[in-house]
N, C-alpha and C positions, 0 to 999 in steps of 0.2 A: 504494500500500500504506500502512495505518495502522501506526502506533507509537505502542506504548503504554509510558509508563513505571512500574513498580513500586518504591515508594521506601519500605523497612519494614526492620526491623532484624532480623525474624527472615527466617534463609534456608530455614524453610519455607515461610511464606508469599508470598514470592517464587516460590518452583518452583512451587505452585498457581497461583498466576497464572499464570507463562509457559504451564503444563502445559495450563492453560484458555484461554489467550486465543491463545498459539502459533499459527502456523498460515501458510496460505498469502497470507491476508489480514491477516494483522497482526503486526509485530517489538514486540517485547516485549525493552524494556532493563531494568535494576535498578539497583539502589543501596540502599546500605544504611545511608546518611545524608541529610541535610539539605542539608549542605556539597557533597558527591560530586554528591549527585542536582542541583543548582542549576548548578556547573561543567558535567556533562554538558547540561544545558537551553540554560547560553549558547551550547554548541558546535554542538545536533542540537535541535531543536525538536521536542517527541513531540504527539499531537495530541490525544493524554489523558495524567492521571497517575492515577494511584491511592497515596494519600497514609498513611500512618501515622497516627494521630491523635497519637500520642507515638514521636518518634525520642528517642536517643538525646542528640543536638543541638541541638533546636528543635522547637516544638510548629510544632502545624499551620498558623494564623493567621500566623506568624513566617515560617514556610519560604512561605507563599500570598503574603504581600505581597515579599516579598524576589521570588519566582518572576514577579510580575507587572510586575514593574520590567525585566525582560527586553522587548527588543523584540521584538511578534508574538507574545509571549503573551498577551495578553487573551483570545484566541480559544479557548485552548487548556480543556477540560474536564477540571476534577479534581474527584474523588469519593474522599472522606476516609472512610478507615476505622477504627472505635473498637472497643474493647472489653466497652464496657458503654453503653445508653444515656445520654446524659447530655445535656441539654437546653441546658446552658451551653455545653460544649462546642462542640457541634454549631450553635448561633446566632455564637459566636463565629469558627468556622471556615468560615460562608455569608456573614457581616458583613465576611471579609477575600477572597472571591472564589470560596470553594469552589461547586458546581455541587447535590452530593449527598452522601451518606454511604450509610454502610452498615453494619453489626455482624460483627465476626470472630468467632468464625469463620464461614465462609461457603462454598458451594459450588457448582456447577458451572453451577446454573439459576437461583440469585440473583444472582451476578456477572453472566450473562448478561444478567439482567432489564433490573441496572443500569445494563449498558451501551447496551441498548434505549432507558430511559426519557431519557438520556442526548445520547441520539442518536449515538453513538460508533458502534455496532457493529448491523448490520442484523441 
C-alpha cells in the first residue's frame, strides 16, 4: 500500500486530499507544518508528498532540502502546490528536489492526472 503525505496549513485542503486520494490503495497522512511534516518523515517514510508552496514555517525549497537529508528519501516524489503561477517559485522549488507542481485550487481529475504523470498513482 502507498502513503501519501499532505503537508498545507489549510485543513481544507488536507481533507480534499485524503477525500481524493483515501482509499484502499493508499494512506494519506497530514500535517500542517514544515517542522511536524519532517518529524513524521524521519519516523514513516510516505512514498509521495504533496507540499504547500508556503507553510506557515518554511517555504518549499527549505522544507525539500531539509526533507532530502533524511535517509531513503531521495526516492520519495513531491509535487509542490502554489497559489498563483509563478515561475520563480516553481524553478526554485524543482532546483531543491521537487518532482512537479500544480495550482490550488484543484480537483479530483487534476490531482489524479498529477499523480499519473508522477508515476505515484496508477
Amino acid at each position: 500500500m502507498k502513503r501519501c503525505m499532505i503537508v498545507d496549513d489549510s485543513s481544507i485542503i488536507r481533507k480534499v486530499v485524503k477525500r481524493i486520494l483515501g482509499g484502499p490503495d493508499m494512506i494519506v497522512v497530514e500535517a500542517g507544518n514544515g517542522r511536524d511534516a519532517l518529524a513524521m518523515c524521519a519516523a514513516d517514510l510516505p512514498d509521495a508528498i504533496i507540499l504547500d508552496g508556503t507553510l506557515p514555517d518554511m517555504q518549499a525549497p527549505e522544507f525539500i532540502h531539509a526533507f532530502k537529508a533524511i535517509p531513503g528519501a531521495k526516492d520519495v516524489r513531491i509535487l509542490v502546490a502554489i497559489l498563483e503561477f509563478d515561475i520563480g517559485a516553481i524553478m526554485r522549488a524543482k532546483r531543491a528536489g521537487a518532482h512537479g507542481y500544480m495550482l490550488k485550487p484543484f480537483n479530483r481529475a487534476q490531482l489524479m492526472d498529477r499523480f499519473r504523470e508522477l508515476k505515484i498513482a496508477a
